[in-house]
C-alpha positions in Angstrom: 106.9 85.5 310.1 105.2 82.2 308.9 106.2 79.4 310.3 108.6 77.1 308.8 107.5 73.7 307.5 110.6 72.6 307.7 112.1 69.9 310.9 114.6 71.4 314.0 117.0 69.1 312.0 116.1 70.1 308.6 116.4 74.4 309.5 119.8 73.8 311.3 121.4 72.1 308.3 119.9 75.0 306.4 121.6 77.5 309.3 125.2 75.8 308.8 125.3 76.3 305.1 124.6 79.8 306.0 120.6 80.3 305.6 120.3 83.0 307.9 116.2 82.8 307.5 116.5 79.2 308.9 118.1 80.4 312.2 115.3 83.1 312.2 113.0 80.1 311.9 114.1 78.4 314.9 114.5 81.7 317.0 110.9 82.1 316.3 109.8 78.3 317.3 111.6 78.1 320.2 112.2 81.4 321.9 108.6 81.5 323.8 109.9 78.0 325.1 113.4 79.3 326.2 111.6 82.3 327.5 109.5 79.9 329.6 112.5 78.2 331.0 114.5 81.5 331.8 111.3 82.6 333.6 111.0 79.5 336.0 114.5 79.2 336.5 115.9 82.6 336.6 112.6 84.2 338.6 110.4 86.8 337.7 112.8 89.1 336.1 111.9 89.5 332.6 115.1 91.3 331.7 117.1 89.0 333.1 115.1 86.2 331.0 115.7 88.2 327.9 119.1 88.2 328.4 119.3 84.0 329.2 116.9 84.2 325.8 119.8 86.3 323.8 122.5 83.4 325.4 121.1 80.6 324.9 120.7 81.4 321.3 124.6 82.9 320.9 125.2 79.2 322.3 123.4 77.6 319.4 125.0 79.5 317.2 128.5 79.0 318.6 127.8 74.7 318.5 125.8 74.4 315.4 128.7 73.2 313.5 128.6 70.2 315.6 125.5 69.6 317.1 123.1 66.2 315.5 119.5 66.7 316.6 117.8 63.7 317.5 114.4 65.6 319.2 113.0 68.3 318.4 115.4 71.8 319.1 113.7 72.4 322.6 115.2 69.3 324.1 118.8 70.4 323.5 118.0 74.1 324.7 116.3 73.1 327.5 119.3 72.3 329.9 121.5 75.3 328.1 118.8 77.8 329.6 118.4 76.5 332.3 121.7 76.6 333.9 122.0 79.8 332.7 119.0 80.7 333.9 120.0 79.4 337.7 123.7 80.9 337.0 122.2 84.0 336.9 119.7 83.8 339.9 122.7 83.0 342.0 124.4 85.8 341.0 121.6 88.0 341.7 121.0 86.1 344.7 125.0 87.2 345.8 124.6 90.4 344.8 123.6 93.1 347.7 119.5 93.4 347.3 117.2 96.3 348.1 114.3 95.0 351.4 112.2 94.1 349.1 113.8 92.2 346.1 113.0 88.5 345.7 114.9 86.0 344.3 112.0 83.3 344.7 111.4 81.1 341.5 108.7 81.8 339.2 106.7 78.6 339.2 105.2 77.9 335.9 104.5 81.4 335.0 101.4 82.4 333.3 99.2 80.0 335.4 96.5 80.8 337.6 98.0 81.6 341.2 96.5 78.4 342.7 97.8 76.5 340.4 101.1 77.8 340.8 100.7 77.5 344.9 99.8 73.7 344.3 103.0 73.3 342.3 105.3 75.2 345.1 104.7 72.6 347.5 106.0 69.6 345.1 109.6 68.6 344.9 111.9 70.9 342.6 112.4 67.9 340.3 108.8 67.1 340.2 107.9 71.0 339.2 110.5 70.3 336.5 109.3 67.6 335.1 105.1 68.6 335.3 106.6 72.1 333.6 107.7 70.1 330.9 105.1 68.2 330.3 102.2 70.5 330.4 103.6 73.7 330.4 106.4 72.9 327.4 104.6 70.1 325.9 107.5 67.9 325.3 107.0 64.1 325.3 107.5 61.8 328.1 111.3 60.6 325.7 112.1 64.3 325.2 112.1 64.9 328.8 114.0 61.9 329.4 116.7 63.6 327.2 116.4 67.3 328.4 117.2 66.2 332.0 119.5 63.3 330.8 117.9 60.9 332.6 116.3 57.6 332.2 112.7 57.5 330.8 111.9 55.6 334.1 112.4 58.0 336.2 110.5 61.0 334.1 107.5 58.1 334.3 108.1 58.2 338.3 108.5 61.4 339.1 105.2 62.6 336.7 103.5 59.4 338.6 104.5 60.8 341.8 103.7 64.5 341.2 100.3 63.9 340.0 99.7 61.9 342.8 100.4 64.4 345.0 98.4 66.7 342.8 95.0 64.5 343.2 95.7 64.1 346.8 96.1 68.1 347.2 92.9 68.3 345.1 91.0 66.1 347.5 91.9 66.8 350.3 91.0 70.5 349.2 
């Protein structure tokens, strides 16, 4: 499928008056992103991700009526998956496991193994916010509004993780 010129904003006003090619659109944008999320949240579990993927956008479909976009599409879905995403791990987590199951994160999957160890030893909110940044490519103001919280404190918690990133890489 070719991408879509159109905005996030411009493809789900299309989608409510019933373009079903627009909703394709922004399944196709986003779903490698959601994926991503599902994956870090969730853990390794790929069918488990597919199924926060196949959620996240039955929620969208159920709240497009009444969402506004003020970002682009990925910092509205960003939370959804997410929690649905953790809900999910702790679920699995309750459930009875075989010996060798693990219900351990995936930490920025798709990077190097090093990489990921670095990132393991930094705060969960600092992973979060380093995932988004470089992994998700979202904007310092589109993290701000994916975690709800003040642009401030996405500027201190990069600040601090990258800190602790160059001090990691020194000391190393």
């Amino acid at each position: 499928m070719a991408d879509d010129p159109r905005s996030d904003a411009e493809l789900l006003d299309a989608f409510r008056r019933g373009d079903a090619a627009a909703f394709a659109a922004l399944y196709h944008r986003h779903r490698a992103f959601v994926m991503r999320v599902a994956l870090r949240f969730g853990g390794a579990d790929h069918d488990e991700a597919l199924d926060v993927l196949q959620d996240t956008f039955a929620w969208l479909i159920d709240r497009a009526p009444g969402l506004a976009l003020r970002h682009r599409l990925s910092t509205l879905l960003y939370p959804v998956a997410k929690h649905l995403a953790a809900d999910r791990r702790r679920r699995r987590a309750r459930a009875p496991q075989p010996l060798d199951a693990t219900t351990e994160p995936a930490v920025l999957p798709g990077f190097p193994a090093d990489v990921r160890a670095w990132f393991a030893d930094l705060g969960e909110l600092q992973q979060e916010v380093l995932g988004l940044r470089f992994a998700d490519g979202l904007s310092l103001e589109e993290i701000a509004t994916a975690l709800g919280v003040p642009l401030g404190t996405v500027k201190s918690r990069l600040h601090h993780a990258l800190r602790q990133l160059r001090e990691k890489l020194a000391a190393e």
